[in-house]
Kinemage of the C-alpha trace (Angstrom):
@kinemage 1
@onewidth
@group {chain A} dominant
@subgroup {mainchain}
@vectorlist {calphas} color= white
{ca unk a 1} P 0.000 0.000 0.000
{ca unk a 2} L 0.889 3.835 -0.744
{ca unk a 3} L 1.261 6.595 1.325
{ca unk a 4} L -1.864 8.503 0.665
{ca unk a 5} L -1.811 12.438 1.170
{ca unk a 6} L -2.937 15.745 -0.152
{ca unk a 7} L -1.084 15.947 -3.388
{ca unk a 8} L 0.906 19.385 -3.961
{ca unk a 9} L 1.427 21.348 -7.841
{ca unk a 10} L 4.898 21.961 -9.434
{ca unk a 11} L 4.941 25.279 -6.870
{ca unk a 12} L 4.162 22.975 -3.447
{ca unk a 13} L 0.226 25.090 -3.391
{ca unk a 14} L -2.514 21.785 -2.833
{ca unk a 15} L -4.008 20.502 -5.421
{ca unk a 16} L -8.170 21.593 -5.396
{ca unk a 17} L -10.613 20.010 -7.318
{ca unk a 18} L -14.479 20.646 -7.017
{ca unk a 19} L -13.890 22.924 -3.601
{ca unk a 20} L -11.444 20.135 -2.199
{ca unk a 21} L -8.576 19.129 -2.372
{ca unk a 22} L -6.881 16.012 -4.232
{ca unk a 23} L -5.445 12.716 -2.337
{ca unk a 24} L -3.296 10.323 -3.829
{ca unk a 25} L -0.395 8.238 -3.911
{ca unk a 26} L 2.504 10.454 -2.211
{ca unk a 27} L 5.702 8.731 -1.807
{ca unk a 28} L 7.195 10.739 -4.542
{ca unk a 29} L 6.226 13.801 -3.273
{ca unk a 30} L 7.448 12.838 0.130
{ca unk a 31} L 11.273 12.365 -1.257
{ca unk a 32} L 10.988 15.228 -3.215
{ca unk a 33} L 10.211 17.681 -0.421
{ca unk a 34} L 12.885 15.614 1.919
{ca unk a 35} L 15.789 16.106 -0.827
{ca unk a 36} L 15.168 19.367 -1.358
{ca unk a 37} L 14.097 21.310 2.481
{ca unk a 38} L 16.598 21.864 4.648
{ca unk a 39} L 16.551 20.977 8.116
{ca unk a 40} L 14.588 23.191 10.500
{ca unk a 41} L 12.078 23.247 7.612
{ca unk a 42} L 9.066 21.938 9.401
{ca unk a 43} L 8.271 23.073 12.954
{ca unk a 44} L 7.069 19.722 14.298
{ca unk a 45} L 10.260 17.477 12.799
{ca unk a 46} L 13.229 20.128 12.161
{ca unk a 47} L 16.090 17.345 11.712
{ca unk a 48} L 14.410 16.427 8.692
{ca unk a 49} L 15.888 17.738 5.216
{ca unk a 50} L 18.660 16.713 3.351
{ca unk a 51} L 19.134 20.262 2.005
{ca unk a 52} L 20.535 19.373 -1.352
{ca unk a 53} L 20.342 22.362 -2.892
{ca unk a 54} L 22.755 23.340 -0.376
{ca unk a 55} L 24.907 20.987 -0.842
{ca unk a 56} L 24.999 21.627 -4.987
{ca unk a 57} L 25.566 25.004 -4.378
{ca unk a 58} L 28.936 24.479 -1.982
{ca unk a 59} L 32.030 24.034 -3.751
{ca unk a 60} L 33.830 21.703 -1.408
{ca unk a 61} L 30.787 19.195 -1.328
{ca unk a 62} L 31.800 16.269 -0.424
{ca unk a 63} L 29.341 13.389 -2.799
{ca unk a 64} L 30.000 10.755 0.149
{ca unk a 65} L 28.155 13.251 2.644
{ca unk a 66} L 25.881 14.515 0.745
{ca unk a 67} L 25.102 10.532 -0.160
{ca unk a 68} L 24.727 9.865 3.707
{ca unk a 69} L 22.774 12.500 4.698
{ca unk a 70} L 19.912 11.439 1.792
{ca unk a 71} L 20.296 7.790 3.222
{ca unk a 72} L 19.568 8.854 6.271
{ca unk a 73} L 16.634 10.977 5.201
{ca unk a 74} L 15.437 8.637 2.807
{ca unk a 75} L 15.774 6.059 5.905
{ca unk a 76} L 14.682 8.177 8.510
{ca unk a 77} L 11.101 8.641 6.663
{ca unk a 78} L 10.423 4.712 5.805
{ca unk a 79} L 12.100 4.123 2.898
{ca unk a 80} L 14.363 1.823 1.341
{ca unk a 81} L 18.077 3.642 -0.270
{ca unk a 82} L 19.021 2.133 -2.663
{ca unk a 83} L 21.366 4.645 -4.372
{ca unk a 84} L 21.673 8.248 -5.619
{ca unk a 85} L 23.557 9.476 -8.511
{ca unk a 86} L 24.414 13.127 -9.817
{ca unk a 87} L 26.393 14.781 -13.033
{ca unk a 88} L 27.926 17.649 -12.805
{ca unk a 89} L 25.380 19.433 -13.906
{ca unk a 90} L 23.539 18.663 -11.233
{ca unk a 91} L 20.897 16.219 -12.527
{ca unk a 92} L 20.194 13.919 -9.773
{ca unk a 93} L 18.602 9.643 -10.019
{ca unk a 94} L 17.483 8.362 -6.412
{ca unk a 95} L 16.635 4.880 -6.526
{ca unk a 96} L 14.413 4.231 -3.248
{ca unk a 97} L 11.634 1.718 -2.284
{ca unk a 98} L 8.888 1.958 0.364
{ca unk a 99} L 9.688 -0.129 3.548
{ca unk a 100} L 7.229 0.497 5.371
């Protein structure tokens, strides 16, 4: 089963539809919004964020911590790592499962 939640447009405003708003499958909007907050982002969780636009805009990024911390993100919310890749210019592939 998918995580089910109010679904979000390309700008993060909920989705409406006839005065309410849209549900649906989530996990991929979950990742998303874990890869790219940083932490302190949300009141009631603040360690959680990888902050990777932070870490693509630092010029003595380190890949290997910048790897870890999305594990642990990735990990720290239910799901399965299973690896991240990036070019240099700065197009990004996370392969993740749900374990949950």
């Amino acid at each position: 089963m998918l995580r089910q939640d109010i679904l979000l447009d390309t700008d993060f405003n909920p989705l409406c539809a006839n005065g309410d708003f849209v549900c649906g499958d989530s996990d991929e909007q979950h990742v998303e919004l874990i890869l790219i907050s940083a932490k302190n982002t949300f009141k009631e969780s603040p360690m959680v964020g990888a902050g990777l636009v932070s870490y693509l805009k630092s010029k003595d990024t380190s890949i290997d911590k910048m790897k870890r911390e999305i594990r642990v993100q990735i990990e720290g919310d239910g799901y399965k790592y299973n690896s991240f890749d990036i070019d240099k210019e700065g197009n990004y592939a996370l392969d993740y499962e749900p374990n949950y």
